[in-house]
Residue frames relative to the residue before (quaternion, step in Angstrom):
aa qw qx qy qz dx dy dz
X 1.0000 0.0000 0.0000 0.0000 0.00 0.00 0.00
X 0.6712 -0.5898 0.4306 0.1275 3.17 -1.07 0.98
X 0.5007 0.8136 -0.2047 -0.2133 3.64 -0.68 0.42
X 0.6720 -0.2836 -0.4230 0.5377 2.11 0.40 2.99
X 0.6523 -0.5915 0.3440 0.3259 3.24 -1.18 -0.73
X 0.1688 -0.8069 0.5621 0.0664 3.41 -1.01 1.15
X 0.3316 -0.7041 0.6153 0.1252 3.41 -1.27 1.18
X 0.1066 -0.7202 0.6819 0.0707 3.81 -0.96 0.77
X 0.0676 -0.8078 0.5835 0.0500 3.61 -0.50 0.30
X 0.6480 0.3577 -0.2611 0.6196 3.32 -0.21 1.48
X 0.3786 0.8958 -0.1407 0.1854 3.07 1.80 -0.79
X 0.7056 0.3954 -0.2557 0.5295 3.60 1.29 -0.09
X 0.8205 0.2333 -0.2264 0.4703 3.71 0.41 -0.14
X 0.8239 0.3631 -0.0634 0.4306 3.55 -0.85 -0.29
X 0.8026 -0.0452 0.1075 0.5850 3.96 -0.63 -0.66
X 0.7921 0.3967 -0.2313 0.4021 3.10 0.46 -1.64
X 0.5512 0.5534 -0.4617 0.4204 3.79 0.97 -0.16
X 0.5905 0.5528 -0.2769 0.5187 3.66 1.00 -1.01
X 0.5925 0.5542 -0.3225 0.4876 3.80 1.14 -0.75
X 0.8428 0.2775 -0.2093 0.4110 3.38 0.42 -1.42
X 0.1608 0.6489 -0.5548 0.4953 4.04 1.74 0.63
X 0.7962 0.5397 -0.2024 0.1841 2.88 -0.46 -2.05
X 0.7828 0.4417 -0.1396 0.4155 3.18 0.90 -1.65
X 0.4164 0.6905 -0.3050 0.5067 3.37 2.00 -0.91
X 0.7986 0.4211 -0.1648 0.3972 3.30 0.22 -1.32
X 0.5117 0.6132 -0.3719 0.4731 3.88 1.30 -0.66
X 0.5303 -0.6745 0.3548 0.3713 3.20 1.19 -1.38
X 0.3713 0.6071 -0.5003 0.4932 3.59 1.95 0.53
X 0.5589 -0.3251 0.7011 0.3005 3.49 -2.20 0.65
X 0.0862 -0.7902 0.6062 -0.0238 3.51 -0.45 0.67
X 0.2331 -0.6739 0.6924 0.1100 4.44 -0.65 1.20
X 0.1494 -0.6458 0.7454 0.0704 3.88 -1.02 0.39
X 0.3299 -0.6835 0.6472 0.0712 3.25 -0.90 0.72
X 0.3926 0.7322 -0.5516 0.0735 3.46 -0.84 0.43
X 0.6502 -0.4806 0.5363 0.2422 3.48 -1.75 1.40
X 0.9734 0.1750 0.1234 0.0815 3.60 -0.74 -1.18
X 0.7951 0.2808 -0.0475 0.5354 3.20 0.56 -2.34
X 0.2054 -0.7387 0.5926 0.2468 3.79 0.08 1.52
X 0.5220 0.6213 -0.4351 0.3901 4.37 0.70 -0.61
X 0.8173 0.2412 -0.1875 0.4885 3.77 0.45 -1.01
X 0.6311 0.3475 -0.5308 0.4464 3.48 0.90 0.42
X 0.4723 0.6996 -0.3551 0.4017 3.18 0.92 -0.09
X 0.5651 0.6027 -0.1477 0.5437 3.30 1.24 -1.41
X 0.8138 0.3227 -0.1646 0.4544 3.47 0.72 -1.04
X 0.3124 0.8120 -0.3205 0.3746 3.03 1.17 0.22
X 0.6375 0.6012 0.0969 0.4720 2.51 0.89 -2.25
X 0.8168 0.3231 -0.0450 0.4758 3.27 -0.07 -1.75
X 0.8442 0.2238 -0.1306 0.4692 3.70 0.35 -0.39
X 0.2529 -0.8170 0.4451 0.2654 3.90 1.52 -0.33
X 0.3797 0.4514 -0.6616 0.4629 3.86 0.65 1.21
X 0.5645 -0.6269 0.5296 0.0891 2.56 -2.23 0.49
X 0.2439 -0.8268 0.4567 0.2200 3.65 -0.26 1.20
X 0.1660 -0.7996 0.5691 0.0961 3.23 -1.19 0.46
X 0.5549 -0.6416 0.4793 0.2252 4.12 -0.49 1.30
X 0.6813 0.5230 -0.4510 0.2428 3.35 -0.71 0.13
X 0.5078 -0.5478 0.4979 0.4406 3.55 -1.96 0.11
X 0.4555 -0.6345 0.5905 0.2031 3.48 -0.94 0.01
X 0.6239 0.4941 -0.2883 0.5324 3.61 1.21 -0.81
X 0.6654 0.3316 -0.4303 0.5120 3.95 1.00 -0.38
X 0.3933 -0.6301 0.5430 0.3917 3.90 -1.13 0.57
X 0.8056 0.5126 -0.2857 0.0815 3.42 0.70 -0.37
X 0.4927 0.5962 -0.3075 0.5542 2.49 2.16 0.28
X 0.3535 0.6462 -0.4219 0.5287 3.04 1.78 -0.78
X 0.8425 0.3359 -0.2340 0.3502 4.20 0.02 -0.98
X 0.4692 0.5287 -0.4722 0.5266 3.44 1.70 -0.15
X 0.7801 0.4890 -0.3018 0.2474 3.71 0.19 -1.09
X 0.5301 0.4980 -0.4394 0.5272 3.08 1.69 -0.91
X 0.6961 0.6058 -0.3002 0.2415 3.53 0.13 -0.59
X 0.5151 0.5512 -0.2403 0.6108 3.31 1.56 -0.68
X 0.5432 0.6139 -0.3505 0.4530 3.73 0.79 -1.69
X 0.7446 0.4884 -0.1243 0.4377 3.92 0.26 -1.65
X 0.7514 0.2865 -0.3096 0.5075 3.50 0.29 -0.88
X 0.5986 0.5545 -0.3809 0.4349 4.03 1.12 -0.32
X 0.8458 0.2530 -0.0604 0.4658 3.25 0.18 -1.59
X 0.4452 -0.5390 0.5985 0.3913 4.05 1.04 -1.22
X 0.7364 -0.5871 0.1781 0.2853 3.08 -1.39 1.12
X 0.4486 -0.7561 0.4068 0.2479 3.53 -1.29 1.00
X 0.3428 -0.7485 0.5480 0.1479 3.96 -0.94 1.30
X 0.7480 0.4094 -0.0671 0.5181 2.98 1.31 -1.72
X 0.3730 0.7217 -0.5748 -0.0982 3.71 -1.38 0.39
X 0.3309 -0.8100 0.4822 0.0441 3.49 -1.05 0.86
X 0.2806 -0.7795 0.5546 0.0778 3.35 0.00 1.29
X 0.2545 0.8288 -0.4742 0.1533 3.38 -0.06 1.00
X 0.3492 0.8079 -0.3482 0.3226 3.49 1.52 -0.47
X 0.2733 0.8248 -0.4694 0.1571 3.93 -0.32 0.52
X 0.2315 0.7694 -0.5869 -0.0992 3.54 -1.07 -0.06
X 0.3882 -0.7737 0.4713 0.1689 3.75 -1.11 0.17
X 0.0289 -0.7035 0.6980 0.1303 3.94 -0.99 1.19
X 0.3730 -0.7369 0.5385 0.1668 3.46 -0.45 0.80
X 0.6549 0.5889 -0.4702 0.0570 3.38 -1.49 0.08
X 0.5427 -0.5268 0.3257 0.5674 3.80 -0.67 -0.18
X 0.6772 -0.5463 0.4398 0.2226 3.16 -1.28 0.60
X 0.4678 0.6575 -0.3091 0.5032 3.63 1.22 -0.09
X 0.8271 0.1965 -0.0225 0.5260 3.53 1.23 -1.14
X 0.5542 0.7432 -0.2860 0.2421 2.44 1.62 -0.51
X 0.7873 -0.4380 0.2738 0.3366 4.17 -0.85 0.89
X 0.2825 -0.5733 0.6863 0.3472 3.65 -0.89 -0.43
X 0.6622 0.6028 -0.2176 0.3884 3.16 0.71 -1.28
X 0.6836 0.5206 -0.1453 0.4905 3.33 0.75 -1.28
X 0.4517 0.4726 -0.3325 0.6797 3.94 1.21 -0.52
X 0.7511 0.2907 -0.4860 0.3393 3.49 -0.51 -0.95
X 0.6324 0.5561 -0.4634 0.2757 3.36 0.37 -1.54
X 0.8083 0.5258 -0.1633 0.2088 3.20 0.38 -1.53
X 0.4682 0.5039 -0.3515 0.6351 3.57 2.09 -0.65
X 0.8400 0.3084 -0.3043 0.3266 3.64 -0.02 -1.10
X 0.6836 0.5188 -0.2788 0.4311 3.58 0.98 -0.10
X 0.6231 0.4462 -0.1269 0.6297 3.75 1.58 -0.82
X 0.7924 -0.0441 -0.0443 0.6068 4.09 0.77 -0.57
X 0.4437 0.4434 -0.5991 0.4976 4.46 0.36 0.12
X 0.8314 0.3031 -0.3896 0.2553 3.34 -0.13 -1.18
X 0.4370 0.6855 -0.4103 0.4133 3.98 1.12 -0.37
X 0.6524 0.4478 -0.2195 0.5707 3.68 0.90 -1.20
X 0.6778 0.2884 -0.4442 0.5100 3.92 0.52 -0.81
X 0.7046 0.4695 -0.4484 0.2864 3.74 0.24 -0.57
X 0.6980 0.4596 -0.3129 0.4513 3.55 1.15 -0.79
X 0.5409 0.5130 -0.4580 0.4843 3.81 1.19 -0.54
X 0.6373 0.5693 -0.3457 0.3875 3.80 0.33 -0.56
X 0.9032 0.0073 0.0537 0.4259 3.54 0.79 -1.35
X 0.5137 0.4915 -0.6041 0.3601 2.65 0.93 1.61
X 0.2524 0.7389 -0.5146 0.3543 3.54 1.07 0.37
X 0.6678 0.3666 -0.1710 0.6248 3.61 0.59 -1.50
X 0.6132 0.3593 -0.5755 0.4046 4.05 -0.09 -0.09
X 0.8849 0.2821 -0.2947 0.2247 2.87 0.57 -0.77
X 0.2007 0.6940 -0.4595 0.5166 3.53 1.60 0.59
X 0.8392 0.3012 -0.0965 0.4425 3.36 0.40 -1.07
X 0.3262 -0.8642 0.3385 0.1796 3.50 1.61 -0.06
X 0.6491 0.2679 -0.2210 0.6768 3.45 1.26 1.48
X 0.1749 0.6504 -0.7053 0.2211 3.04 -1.04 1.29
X 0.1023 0.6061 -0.7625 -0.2019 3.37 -1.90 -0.42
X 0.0077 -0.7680 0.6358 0.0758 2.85 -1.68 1.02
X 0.2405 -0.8081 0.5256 0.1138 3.86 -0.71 0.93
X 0.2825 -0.8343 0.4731 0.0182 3.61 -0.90 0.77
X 0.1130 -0.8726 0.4365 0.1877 3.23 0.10 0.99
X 0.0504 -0.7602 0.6414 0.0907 3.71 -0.55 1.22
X 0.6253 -0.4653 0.5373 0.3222 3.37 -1.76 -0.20
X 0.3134 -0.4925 0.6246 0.5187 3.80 -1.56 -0.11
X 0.6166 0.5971 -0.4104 0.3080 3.79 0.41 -0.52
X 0.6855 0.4970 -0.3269 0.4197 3.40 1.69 0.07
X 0.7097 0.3067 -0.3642 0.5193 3.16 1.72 0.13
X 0.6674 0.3517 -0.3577 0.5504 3.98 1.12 0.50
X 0.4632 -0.7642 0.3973 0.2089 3.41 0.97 -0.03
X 0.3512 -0.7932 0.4972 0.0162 3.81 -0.82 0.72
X 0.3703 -0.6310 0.5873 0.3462 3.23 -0.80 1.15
X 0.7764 0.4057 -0.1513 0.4579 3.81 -1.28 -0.17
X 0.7458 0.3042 -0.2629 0.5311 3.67 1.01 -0.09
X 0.0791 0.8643 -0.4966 0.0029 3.50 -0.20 0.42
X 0.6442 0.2973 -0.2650 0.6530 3.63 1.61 -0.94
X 0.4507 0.6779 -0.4257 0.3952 3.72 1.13 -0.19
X 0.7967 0.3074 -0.1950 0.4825 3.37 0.41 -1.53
X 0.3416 0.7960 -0.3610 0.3455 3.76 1.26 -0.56
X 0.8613 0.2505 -0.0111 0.4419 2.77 0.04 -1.98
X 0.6353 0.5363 -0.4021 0.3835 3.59 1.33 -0.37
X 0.3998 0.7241 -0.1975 0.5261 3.43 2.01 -0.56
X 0.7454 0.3479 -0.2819 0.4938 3.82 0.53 -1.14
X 0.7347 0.5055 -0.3665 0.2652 3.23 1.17 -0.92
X 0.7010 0.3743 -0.4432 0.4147 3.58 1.60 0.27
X 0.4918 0.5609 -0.5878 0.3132 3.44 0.97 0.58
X 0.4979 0.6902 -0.2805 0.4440 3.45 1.60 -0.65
X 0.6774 0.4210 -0.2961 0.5256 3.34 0.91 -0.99
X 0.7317 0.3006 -0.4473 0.4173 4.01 0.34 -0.95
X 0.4320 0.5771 -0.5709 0.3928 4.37 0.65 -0.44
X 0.8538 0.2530 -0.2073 0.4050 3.35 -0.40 -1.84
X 0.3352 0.6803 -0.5194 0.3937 3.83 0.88 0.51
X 0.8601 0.2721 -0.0991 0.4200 2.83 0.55 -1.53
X 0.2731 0.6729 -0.4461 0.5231 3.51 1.47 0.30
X 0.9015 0.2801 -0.1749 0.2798 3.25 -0.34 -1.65
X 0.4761 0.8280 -0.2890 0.0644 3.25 1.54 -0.74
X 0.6595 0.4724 -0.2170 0.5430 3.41 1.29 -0.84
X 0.7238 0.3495 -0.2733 0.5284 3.78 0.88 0.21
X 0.6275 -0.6658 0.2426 0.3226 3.13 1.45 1.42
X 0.3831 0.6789 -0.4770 0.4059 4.07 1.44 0.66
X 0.0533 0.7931 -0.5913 -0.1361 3.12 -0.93 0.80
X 0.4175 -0.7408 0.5008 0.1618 3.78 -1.05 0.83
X 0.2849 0.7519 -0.5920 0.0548 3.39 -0.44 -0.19
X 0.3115 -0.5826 0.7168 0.2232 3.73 -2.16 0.42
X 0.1088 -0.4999 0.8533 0.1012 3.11 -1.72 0.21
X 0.0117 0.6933 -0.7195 -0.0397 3.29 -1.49 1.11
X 0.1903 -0.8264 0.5242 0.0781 3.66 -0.57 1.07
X 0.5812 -0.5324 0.5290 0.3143 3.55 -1.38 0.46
X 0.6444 -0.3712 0.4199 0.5202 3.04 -1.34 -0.84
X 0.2121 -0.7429 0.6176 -0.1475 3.10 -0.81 1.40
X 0.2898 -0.7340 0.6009 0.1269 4.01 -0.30 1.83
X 0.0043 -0.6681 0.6705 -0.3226 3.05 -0.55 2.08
X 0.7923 -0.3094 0.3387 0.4022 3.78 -1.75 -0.07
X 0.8488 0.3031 -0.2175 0.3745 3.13 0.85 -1.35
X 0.6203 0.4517 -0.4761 0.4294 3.63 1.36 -0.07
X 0.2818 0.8186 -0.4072 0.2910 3.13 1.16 0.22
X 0.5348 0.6357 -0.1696 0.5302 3.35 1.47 -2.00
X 0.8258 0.4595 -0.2827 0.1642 3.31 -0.19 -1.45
X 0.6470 -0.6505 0.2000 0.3439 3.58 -0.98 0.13
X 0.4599 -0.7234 0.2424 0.4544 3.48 -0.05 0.88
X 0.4643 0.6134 -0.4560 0.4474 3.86 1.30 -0.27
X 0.7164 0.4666 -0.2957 0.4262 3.66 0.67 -0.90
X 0.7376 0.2264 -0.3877 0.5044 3.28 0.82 -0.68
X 0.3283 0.6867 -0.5614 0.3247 3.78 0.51 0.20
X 0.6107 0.6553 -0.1303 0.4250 3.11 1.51 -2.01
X 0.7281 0.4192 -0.1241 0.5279 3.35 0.35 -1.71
X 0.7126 0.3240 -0.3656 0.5036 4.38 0.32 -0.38
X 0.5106 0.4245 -0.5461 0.5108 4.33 0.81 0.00
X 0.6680 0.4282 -0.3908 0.4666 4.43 0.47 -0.20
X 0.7142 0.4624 -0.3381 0.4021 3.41 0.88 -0.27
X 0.5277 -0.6392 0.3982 0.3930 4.16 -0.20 1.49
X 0.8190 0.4226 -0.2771 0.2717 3.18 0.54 -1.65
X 0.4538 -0.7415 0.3471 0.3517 3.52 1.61 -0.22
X 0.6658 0.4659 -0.2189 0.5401 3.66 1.57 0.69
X 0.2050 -0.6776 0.5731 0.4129 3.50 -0.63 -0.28
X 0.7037 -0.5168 0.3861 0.2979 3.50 -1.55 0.16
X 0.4120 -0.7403 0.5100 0.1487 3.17 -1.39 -0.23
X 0.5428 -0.7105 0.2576 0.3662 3.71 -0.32 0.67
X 0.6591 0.4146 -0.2600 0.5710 3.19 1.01 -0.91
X 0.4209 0.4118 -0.6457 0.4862 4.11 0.67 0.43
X 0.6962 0.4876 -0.3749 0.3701 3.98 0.17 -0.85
X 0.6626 0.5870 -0.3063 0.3501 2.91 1.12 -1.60
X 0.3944 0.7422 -0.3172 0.4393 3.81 1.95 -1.36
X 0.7463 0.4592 -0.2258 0.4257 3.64 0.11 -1.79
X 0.6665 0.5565 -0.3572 0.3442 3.39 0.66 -1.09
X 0.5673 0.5283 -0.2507 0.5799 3.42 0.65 -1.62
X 0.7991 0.2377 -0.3929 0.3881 3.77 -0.27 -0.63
X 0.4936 0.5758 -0.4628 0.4589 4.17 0.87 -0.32
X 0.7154 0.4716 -0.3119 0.4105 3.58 0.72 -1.35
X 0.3029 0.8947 -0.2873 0.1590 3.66 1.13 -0.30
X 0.3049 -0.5545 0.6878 0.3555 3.80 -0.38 -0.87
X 0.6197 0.5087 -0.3339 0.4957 3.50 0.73 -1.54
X 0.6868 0.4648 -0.2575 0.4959 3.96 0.22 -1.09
X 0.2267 0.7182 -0.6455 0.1268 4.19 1.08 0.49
X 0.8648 0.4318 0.0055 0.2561 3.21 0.33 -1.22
X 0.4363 0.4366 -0.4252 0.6620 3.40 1.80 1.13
X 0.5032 0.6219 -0.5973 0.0569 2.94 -1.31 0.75
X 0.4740 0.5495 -0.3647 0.5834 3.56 -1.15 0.30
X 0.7779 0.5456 -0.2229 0.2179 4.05 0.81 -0.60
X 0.4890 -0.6356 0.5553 0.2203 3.65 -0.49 1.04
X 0.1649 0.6663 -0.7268 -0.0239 4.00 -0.30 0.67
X 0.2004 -0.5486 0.7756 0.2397 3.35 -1.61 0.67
X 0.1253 0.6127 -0.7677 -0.1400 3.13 -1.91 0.25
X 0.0360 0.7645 -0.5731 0.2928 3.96 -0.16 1.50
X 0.5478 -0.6335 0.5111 0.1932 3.63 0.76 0.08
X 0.3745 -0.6427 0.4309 0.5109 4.04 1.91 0.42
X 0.2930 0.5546 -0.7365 0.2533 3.93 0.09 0.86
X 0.7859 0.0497 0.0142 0.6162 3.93 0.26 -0.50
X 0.1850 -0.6617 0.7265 0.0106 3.23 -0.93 1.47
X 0.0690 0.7086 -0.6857 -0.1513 3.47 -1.60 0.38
């Protein structure tokens, strides 16, 4: 039995693939968002049996075509995960115009178009959960990331407001801000840096997706009625708030 549908945005590679497993396996019809790589949504397809959907997240109006498709396919959405992100690095001195926008409207615009869209209907229906996927770099900040750590920042001031918004119509809100988490892209990185970046981390490791992917599935919960509004680090005690 089914129980309902969960949207994952970002949803096909990286965390959010490990997200939309997770939820697969709980037992939601599960929509993956994805931007781009038709091979790895494709892949997920396959491997996890949700249904991908094309589109930017940073435009709202595609943001309102997809939700729409999502509904008439699968039935109304309970679950959404704001998880969509990417990163132009540099100091802020040099740092693009261009390279700011991407990174606000793709990391926190698209969190607001996805939640302005579907929470109307939670709350018509008088139950939702929605989880946000922030950064630890949004709550200690990052050399080299300014629109990075911004936007990972708004997304938990975003998350405690529309907490309390939804709260009486049975919505819960919540962030998850992860560490460094051994994904594709830390893959890339140099092994001196991450040598660097696991001697700051207590537990002496970086993380895993499907530990996030863990948290998620339990926020999306019934059991999880009674959290919201909440900042969860999971970083391994590299940054305690």
């Amino acid at each position: 039995m089914t129980k309902g549908v969960a949207v994952v945005t970002g949803g096909t590679r990286g965390i959010g693939l490990e997200i939309t497993k997770a939820l697969s396996d709980e037992g939601y019809k599960v929509a993956a968002i994805y931007h781009g790589n038709e091979e790895a949504a494709q892949q997920c397809e396959y491997d996890t049996g949700a249904k991908a959907y094309k589109g930017d997240v940073a435009n709202f109006a595609q943001c309102e075509a997809i939700i729409t498709a999502i509904e008439e396919d699968l039935g109304p959405i309970n679950v959404l995960v704001n998880n969509a992100g990417i990163t132009r690095d540099g100091a802020l001195h040099k740092m693009a115009p261009e390279n700011w926008d991407a990174v606000i409207q793709t990391n926190l615009t698209s969190a607001f178009n996805m939640c302005r869209l579907i929470v109307p209907y939670m709350r018509e229906r008088g139950y939702g959960r929605i989880i946000n996927i922030s950064s630890i770099n949004g709550q200690k900040g990052q050399f080299g990331q300014t629109n990075y750590a911004a936007a990972k920042a708004g997304m938990i001031g975003l998350t405690k407001s529309l907490a309390l918004e939804g709260a009486a119509k049975g919505i819960t809100v919540n962030a998850i801000c992860p560490g460094y988490i051994e994904t594709d892209m830390t893959a890339h990185m140099n092994q001196d840096v991450l040598d660097m970046i696991v001697k700051q981390i207590p537990v002496t490791r970086m993380g895993q997706p499907d530990e996030i992917a863990a948290l998620v599935a339990f926020l999306s919960s019934e059991k999880a009625g009674f959290i919201t509004g909440s900042t969860i680090s999971a970083n391994g005690g590299q940054y305690m708030a």
